[in-house]
C-alpha positions as CSV (number, residue, x, y, z in Angstrom):
1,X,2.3,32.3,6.1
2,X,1.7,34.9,3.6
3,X,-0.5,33.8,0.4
4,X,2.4,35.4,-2.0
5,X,4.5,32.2,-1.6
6,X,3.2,30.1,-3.6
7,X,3.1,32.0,-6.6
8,X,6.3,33.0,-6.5
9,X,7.6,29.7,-6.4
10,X,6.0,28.8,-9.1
11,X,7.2,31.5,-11.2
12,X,10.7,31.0,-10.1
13,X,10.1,27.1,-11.5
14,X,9.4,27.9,-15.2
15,X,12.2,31.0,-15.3
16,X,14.7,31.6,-12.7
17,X,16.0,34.9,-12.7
18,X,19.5,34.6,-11.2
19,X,20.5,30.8,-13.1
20,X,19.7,31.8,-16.8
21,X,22.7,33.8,-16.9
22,X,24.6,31.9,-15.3
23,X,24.1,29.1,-17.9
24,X,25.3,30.8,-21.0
25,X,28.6,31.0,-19.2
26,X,31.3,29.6,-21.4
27,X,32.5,27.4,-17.7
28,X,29.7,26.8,-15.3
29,X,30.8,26.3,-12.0
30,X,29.5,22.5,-11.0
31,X,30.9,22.4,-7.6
32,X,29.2,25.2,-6.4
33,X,25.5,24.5,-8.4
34,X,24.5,21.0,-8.5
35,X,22.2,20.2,-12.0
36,X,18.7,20.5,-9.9
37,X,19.6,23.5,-7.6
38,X,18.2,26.7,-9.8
39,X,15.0,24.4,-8.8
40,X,12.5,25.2,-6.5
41,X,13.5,21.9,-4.7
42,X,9.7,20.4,-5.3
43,X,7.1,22.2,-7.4
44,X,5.0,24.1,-5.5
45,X,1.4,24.7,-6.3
46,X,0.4,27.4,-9.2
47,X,-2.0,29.4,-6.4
48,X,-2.0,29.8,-3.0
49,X,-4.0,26.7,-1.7
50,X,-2.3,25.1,1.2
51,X,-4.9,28.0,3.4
52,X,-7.4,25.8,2.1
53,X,-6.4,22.2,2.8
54,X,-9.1,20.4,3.9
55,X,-11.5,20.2,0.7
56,X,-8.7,19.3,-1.2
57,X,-7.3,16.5,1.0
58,X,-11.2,14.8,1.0
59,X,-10.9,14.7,-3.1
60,X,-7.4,13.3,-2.7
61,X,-9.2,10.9,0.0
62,X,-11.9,9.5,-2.8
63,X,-9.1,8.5,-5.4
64,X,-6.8,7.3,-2.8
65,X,-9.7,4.9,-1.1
66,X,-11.0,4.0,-4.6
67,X,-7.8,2.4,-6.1
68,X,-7.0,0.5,-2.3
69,X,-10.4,-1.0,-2.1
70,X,-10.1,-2.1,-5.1
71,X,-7.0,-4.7,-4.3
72,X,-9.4,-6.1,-1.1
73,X,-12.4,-6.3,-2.9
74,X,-12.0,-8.1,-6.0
75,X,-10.8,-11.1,-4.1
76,X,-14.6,-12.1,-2.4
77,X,-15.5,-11.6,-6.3
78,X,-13.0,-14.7,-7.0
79,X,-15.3,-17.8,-6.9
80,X,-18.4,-16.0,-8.6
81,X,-15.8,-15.2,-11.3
82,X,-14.5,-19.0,-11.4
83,X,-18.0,-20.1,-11.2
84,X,-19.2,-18.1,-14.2
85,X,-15.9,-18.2,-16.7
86,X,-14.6,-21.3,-15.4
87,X,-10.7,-22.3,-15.0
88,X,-8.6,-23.8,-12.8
89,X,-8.0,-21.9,-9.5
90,X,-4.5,-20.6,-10.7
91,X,-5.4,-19.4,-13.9
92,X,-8.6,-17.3,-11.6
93,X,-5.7,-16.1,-9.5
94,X,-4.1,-14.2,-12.0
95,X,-6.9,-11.3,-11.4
96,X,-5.0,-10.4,-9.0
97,X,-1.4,-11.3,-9.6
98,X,-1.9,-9.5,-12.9
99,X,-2.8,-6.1,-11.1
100,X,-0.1,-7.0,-8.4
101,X,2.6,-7.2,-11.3
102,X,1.9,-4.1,-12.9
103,X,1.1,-2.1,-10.2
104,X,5.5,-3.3,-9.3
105,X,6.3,-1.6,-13.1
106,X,3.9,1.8,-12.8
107,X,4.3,3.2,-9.5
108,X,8.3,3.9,-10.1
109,X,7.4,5.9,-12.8
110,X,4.9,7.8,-11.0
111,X,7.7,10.7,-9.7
112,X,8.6,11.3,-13.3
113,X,5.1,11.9,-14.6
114,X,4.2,14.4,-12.0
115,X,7.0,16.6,-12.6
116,X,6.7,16.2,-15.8
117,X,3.0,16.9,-16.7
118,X,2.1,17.9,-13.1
119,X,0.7,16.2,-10.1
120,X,-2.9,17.3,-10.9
121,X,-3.2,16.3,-14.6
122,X,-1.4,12.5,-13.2
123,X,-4.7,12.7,-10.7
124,X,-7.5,13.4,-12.8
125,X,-6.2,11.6,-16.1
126,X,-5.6,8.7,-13.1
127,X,-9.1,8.8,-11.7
128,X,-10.5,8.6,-15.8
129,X,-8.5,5.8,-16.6
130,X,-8.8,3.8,-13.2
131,X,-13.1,4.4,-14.0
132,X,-12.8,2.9,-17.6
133,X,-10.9,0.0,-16.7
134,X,-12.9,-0.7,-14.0
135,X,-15.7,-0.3,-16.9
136,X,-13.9,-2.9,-19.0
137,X,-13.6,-5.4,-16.2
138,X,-17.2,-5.3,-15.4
139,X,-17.5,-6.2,-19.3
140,X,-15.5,-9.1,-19.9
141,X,-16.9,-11.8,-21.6
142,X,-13.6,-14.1,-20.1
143,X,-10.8,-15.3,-18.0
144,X,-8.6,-13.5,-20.5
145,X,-10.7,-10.5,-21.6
146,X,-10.8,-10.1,-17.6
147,X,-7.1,-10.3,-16.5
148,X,-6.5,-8.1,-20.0
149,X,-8.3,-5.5,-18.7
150,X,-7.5,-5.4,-15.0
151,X,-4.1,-4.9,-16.5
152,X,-5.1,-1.6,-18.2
153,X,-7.0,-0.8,-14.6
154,X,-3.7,-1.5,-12.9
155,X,-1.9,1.0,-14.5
156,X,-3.7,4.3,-13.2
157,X,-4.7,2.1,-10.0
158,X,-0.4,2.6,-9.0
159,X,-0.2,6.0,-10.0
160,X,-2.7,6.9,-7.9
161,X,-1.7,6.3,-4.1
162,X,2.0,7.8,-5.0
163,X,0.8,11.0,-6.6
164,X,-1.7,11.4,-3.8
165,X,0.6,11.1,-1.2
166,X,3.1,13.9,-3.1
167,X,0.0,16.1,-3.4
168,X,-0.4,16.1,0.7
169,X,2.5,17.5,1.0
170,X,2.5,19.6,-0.8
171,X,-0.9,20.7,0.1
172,X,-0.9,20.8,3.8
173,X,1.4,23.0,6.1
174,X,4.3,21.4,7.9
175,X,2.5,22.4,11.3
176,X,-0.6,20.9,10.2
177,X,0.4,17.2,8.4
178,X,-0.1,15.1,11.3
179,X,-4.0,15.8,11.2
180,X,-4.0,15.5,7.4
181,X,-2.2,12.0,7.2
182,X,-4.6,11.1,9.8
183,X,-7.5,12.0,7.8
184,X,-5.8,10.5,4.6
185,X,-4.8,7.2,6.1
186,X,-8.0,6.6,6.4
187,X,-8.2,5.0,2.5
188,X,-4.8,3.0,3.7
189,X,-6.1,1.4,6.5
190,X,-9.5,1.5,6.0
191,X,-10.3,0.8,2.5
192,X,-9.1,-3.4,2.6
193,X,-10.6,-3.5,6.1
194,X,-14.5,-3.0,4.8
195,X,-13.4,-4.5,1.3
196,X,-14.7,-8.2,2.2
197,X,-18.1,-6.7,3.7
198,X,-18.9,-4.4,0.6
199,X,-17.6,-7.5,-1.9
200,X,-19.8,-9.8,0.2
201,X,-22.6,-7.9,-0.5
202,X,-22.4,-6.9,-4.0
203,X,-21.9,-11.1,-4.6
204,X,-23.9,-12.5,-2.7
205,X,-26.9,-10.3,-3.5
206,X,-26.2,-8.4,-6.3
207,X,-23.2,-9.6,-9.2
208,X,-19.7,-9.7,-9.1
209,X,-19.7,-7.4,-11.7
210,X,-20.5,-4.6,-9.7
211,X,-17.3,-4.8,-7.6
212,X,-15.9,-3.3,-10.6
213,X,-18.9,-1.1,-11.9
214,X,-18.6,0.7,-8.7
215,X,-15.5,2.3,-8.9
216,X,-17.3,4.3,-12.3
217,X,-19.4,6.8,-10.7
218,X,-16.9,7.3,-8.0
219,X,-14.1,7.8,-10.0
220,X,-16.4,10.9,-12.3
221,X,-17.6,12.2,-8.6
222,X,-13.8,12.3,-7.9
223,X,-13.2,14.0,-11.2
224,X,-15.6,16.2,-11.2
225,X,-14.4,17.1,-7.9
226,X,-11.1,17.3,-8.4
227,X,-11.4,19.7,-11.3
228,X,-13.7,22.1,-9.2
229,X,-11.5,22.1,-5.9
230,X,-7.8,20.7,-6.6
231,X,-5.6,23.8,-6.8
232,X,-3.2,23.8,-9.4
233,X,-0.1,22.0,-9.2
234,X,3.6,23.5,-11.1
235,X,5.4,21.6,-13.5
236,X,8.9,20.9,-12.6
237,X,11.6,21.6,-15.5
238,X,11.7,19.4,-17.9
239,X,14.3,16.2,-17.6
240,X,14.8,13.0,-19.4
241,X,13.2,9.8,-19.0
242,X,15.9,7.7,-16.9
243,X,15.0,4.4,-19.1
244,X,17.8,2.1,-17.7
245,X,16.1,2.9,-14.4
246,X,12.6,2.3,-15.4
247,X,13.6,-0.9,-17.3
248,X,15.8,-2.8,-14.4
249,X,13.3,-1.6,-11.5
250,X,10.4,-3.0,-13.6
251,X,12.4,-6.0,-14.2
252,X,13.1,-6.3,-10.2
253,X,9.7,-6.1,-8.9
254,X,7.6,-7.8,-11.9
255,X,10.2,-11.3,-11.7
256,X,10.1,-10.8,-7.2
257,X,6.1,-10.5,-7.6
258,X,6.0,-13.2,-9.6
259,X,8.3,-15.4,-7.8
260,X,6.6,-15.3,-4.6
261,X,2.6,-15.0,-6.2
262,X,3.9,-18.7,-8.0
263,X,6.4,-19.9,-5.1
264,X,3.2,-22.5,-4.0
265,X,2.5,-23.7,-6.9
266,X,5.4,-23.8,-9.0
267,X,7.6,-25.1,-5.7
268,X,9.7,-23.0,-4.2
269,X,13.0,-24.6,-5.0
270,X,11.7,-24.8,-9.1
271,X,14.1,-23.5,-11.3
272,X,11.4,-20.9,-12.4
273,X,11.1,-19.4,-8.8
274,X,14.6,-19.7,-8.5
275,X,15.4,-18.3,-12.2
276,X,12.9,-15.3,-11.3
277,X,14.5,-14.2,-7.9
278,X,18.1,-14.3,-9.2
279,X,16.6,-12.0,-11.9
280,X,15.5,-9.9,-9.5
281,X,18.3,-9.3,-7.0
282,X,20.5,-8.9,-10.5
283,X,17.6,-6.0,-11.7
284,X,17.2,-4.3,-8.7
285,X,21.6,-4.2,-8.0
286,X,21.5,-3.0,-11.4
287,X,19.3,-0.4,-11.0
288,X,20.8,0.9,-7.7
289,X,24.2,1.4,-9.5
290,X,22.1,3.1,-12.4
291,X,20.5,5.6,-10.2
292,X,23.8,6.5,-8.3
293,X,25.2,7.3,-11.6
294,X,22.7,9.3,-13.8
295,X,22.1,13.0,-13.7
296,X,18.5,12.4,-13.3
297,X,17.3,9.4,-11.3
298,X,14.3,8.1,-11.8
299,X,13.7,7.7,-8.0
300,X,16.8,9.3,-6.2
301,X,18.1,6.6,-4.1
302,X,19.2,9.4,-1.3
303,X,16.1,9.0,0.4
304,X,17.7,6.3,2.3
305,X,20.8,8.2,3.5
306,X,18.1,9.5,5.5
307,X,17.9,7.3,8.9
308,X,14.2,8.5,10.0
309,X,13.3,7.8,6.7
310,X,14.4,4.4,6.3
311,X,13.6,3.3,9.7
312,X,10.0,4.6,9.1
313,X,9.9,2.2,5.5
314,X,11.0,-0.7,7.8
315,X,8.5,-0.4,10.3
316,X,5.9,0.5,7.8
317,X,6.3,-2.8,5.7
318,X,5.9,-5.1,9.0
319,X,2.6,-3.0,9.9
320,X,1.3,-3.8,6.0
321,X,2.3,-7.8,6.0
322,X,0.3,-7.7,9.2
323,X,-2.3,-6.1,8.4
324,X,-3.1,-7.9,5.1
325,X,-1.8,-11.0,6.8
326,X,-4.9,-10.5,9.2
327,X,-7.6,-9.1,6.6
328,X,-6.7,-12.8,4.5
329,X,-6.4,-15.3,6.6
330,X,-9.4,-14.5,9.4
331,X,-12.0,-14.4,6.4
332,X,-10.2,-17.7,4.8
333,X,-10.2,-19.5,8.2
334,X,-13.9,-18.2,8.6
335,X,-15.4,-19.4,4.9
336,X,-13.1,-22.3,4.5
337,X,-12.8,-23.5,7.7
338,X,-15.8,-22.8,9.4
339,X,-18.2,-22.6,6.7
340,X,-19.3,-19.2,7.0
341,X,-20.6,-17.1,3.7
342,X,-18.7,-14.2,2.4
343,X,-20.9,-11.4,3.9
344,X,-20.8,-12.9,7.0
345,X,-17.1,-13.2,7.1
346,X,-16.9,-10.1,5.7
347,X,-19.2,-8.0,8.5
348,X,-17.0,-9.4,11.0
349,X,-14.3,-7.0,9.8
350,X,-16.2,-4.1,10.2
351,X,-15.8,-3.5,13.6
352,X,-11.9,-3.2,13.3
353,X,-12.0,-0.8,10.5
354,X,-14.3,1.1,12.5
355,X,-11.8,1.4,15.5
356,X,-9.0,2.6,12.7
357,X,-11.4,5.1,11.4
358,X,-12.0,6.6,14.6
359,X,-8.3,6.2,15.6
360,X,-6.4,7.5,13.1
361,X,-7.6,11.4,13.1
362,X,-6.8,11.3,16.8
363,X,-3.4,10.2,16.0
364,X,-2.6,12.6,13.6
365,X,-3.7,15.2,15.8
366,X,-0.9,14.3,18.5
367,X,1.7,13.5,16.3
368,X,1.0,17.8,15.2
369,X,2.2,18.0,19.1
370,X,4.1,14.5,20.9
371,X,5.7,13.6,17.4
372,X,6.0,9.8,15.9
373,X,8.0,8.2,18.7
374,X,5.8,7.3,21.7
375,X,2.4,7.2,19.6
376,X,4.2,4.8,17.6
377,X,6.2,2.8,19.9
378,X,2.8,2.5,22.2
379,X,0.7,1.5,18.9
380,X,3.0,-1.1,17.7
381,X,3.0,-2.7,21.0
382,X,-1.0,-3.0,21.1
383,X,-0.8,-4.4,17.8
384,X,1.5,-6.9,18.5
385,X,-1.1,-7.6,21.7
386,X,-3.7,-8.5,19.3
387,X,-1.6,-10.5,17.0
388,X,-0.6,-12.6,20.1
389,X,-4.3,-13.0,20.9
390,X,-5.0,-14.1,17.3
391,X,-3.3,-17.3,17.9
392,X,-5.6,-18.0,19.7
393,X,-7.7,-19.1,16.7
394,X,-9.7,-22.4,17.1
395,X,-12.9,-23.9,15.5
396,X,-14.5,-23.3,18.8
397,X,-14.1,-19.2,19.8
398,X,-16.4,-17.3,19.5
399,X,-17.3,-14.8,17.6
400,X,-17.2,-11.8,20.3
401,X,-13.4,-13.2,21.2
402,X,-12.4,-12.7,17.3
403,X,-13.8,-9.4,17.1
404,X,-12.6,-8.2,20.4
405,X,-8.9,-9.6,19.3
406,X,-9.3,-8.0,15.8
407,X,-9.9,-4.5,17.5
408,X,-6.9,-4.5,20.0
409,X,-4.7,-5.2,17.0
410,X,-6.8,-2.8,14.8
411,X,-6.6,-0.2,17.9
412,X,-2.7,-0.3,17.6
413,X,-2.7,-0.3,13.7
414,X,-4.8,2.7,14.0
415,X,-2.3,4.2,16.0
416,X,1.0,4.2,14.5
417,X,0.4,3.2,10.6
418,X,0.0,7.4,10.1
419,X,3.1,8.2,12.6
420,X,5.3,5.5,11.0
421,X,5.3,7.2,7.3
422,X,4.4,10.9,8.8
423,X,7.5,10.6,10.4
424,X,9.3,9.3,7.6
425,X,8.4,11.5,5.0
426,X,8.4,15.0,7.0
427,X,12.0,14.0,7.4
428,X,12.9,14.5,3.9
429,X,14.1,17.6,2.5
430,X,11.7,18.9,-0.1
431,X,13.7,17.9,-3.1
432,X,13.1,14.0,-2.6
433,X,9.4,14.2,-1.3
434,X,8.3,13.0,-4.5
435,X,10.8,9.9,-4.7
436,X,9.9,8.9,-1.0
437,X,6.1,9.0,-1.9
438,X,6.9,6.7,-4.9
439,X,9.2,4.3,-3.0
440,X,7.2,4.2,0.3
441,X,4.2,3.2,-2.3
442,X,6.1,-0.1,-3.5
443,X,7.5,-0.9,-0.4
444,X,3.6,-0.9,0.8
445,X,3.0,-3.1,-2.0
446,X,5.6,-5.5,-2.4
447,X,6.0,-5.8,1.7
448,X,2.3,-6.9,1.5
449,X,2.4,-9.3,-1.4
450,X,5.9,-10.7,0.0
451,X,5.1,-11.0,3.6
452,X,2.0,-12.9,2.3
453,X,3.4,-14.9,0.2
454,X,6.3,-16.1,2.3
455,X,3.6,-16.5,5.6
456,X,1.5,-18.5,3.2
457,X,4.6,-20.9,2.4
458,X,5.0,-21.2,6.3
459,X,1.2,-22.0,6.5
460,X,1.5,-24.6,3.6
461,X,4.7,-26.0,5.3
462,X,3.1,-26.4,9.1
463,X,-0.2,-28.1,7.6
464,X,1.9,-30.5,6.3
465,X,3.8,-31.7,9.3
466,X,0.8,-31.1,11.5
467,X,-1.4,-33.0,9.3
468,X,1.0,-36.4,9.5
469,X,1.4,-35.5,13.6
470,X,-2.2,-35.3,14.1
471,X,-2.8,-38.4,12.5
472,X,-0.5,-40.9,14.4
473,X,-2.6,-39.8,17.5
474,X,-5.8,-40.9,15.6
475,X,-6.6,-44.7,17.8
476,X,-6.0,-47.6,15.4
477,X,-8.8,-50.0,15.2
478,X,-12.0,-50.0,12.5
479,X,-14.3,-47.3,13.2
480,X,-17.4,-46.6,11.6
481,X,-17.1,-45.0,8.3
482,X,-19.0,-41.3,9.3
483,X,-16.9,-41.3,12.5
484,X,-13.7,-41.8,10.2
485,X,-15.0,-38.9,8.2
486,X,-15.6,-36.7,11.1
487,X,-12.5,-37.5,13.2
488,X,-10.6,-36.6,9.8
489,X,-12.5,-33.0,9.1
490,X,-12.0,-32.1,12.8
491,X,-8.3,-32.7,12.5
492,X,-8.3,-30.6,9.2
493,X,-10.3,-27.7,10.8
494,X,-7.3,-28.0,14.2
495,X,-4.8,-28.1,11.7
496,X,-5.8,-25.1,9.7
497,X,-6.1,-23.2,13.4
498,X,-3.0,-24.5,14.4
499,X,-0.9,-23.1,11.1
500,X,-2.8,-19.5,11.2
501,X,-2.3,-19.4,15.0
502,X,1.6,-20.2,14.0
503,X,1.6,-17.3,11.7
504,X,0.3,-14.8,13.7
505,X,2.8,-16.1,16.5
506,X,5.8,-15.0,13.9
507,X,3.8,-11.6,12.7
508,X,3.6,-10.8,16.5
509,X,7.4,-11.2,17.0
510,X,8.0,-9.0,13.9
511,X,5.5,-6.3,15.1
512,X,7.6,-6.5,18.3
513,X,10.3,-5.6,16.1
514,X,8.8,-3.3,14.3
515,X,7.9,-1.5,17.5
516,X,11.7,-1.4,18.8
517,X,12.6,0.7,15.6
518,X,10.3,3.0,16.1
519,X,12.4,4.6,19.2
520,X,14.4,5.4,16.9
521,X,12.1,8.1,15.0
522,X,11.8,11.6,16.5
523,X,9.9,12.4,19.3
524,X,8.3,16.0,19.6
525,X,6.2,18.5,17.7
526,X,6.0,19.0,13.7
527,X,9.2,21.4,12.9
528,X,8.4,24.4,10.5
529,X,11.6,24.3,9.0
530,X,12.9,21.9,6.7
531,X,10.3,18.5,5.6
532,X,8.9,18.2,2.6
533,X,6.9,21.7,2.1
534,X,9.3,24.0,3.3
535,X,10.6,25.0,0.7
536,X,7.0,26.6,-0.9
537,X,6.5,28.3,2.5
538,X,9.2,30.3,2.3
């Protein structure tokens, strides 16, 4: 690779030589230049850094784990916050369906701002913002001064994971992404797997204010980091706003968020829910025929003409409504169910994330030389293992079987999460590797907050049923009122089992799935040609 590259690409990028003539042509010839093509086809970086990888990538690695923590670790804050400012328990909840709402209108947006103002500035104007609203949260004096301000921290908290992701690729070699994503996955994976533990902590002995506080001297580290070591990112020409775009995707995912966050409560057949998801489909079909038509799309939509691409996004989403399907109902079952505290629930995480932290950089390594198929395929498959092991769940395993099932499934999670979307994205051609980074982001999100949302309507649905079951095999006959009470919490506490050990029946059978579209991805080592990054290395 010669270190002259990357200049010259970005000096092609602010004034191609051989298009400027071309445009003060009377006819220009449309057929032959599409709008983008006198384009480098993704801004490459101002100097030649992608030599120098590795520092970089860890300063990516502190935003990226900063603003994914963040959506795991507020929720152990959630009683101490109800406890001190009060509410019912759906007005507390809208901590986090507020952030969850924005983060559906921001992260679309998140292509446009990086090539427009450039990756870098989006990064460290992201990690400044993310640290003040963090600030403000830690400050609020109320339920509403609270959800106001974790709306302004939602904001730079979606930029955040899209533009990182851009920036790897654009950092890292072709040859050499495998090991990167591994090492970058790491605040994917990782981050909500410790969450509980570190909330636990900071509540139980500490304040729930410093769940938020925390993120401020991490984010100026970050900064301060990022200004020393980040190279410098070019701009990509300048193109308008697509505000049709923006508007009906933002309507899509905010009314589908919504719709799903509220489905329990407000009953799923309401005509609210129901209002809000024909809103959505309408948005989001509005918003495809927008973006087919527009010169410049806010996220081009030909990402999915590509079959690795979409195939990775499917098999991604299942890992993430599995994973955060695990990482909430395991500590609810523990705290609820078995009575345990919130540190002590939360420790009995730690061992999983541990086998993903170790797993993953091994993972990346071979997907450099087998490719995403087998590593994969095999992953998926011990994952789904663990799931199946997870129903298992009962008031009376232990606590060496839960941890032992939580790290097969965490062993196979650790395996293919960085293949999946490695594979994916190295597929693209380097002209959409921005628009993939932004729409794998939501689908992360919105697979998450969906796939928990719909398991938790299963749950809510099979307590019901197995509640009224349960009790017709209760013996008739007058029994002492403290046996009556404890006949009746058992059968709650086998019910609760029984519903989770339902769910992570159907996540298994999905992961199953999951793992049978994964042959489908490529199966050898990293190409040099062609992915996103190609084009600077040439």
């Amino acid at each position: 690779m010669s270190t002259d590259a990357a200049p010259a690409a970005a000096v092609d990028l602010e004034r191609p030589p051989s298009s400027a003539p071309a445009a003060r042509r009377p006819v220009p010839e449309p057929a032959r230049t599409p709008p983008a093509a006198p384009a480098t086809p993704a801004p490459a970086m101002a100097a030649g850094g992608r030599e120098h990888w590795v520092v970089p990538l860890a300063v990516l690695i502190v935003g990226m784990f900063m603003s994914v923590l963040d959506t795991s670790i507020v929720n152990v804050a959630i009683s101490a916050i109800q406890t001190d400012f009060g509410g019912s328990t759906a007005d507390v909840a809208w901590i986090s369906t507020a952030y969850s709402l924005v983060l559906g209108v921001v992260v679309p947006a998140s292509a446009w701002l990086g090539d427009r103002i450039g990756l870098g500035r989006v990064y460290m104007w992201s990690l400044v913002a993310f640290s003040a609203g963090s600030a403000l949260c830690g400050l609020a004096w109320n339920l509403d001064s609270l959800i106001a301000f974790r709306v302004v921290q939602a904001i730079p908290g979606g930029l955040l994971p899209a533009v990182c992701l851009t920036m790897v690729y654009r950092l890292v070699p072709p040859a050499k992404i495998g090991a990167a994503m591994g090492m970058y996955g790491l605040g994917i994976i990782v981050a909500p797997a410790i969450g509980p533990a570190l909330g636990g902590y900071l509540v139980e002995y500490v304040n729930w204010r410093l769940v938020f506080y925390i993120n401020v001297p991490v984010g100026i580290l970050g900064l301060i980091a990022a200004v020393i070591w980040l190279p410098k990112f070019a701009q990509a020409p300048t193109r308008r706003f697509d505000v049709a775009g923006f508007l009906t995707i933002a309507t899509g995912l905010v009314s589908l968020l919504l719709a799903f966050s509220e489905g329990p409560s407000w009953g799923w057949t309401g005509y609210r829910v129901l209002g809000l998801i024909a809103l959505s489909v309408l948005s989001l079909a509005a918003f495809v025929v927008i973006e087919l038509e527009v010169e410049h799309p806010l996220l081009n939509l030909r990402v999915f003409t590509n079959r690795l691409y979409t195939t990775s996004l499917l098999a991604m989403s299942v890992m993430m409504t599995g994973l955060f399907a695990t990482l909430f109902y395991i500590p609810l079952f523990l705290q609820e169910g078995l009575g345990y505290p919130a540190l002590r629930a939360g420790f009995l995480l730690l061992p999983q994330a541990l086998v993903m932290a170790v797993l993953m950089p091994v993972a990346g390594r071979l997907y450099d030389t087998i490719g995403p198929r087998y590593l994969a395929f095999g992953g998926l498959l011990i994952a789904a293992t663990g799931t199946f092991l997870l129903t298992g769940i009962n008031p009376d395993m232990t606590r060496g079987e839960l941890v032992f099932w939580l790290c097969v499934r965490a062993a196979g999670t650790g395996l293919a999460m960085m293949p999946i979307m490695t594979g994916g994205l190295s597929a693209l051609p380097g002209d959409l590797t921005t628009s993939g980074s932004a729409i794998n982001t939501v689908a992360q999100r919105v697979s998450a907050a969906l796939g928990l949302a719909g398991l938790t309507a299963v749950v809510t649905n099979q307590q019901g049923g197995l509640m009224a079951a349960r009790a017709a095999l209760v013996p008739a006959g007058r029994m002492p009122p403290g046996e009556v009470l404890a006949v009746y919490q058992r059968t709650q506490l086998d019910v609760l089992a029984a519903s989770y050990s339902n769910v992570f029946l159907l996540t298994g059978v999905l992961t199953l799935v999951a793992a049978a579209l994964s042959l489908m991805l490529r199966t050898g080592s990293n190409p040099h040609a062609g992915g996103p990054g190609a084009a600077m290395m040439e």
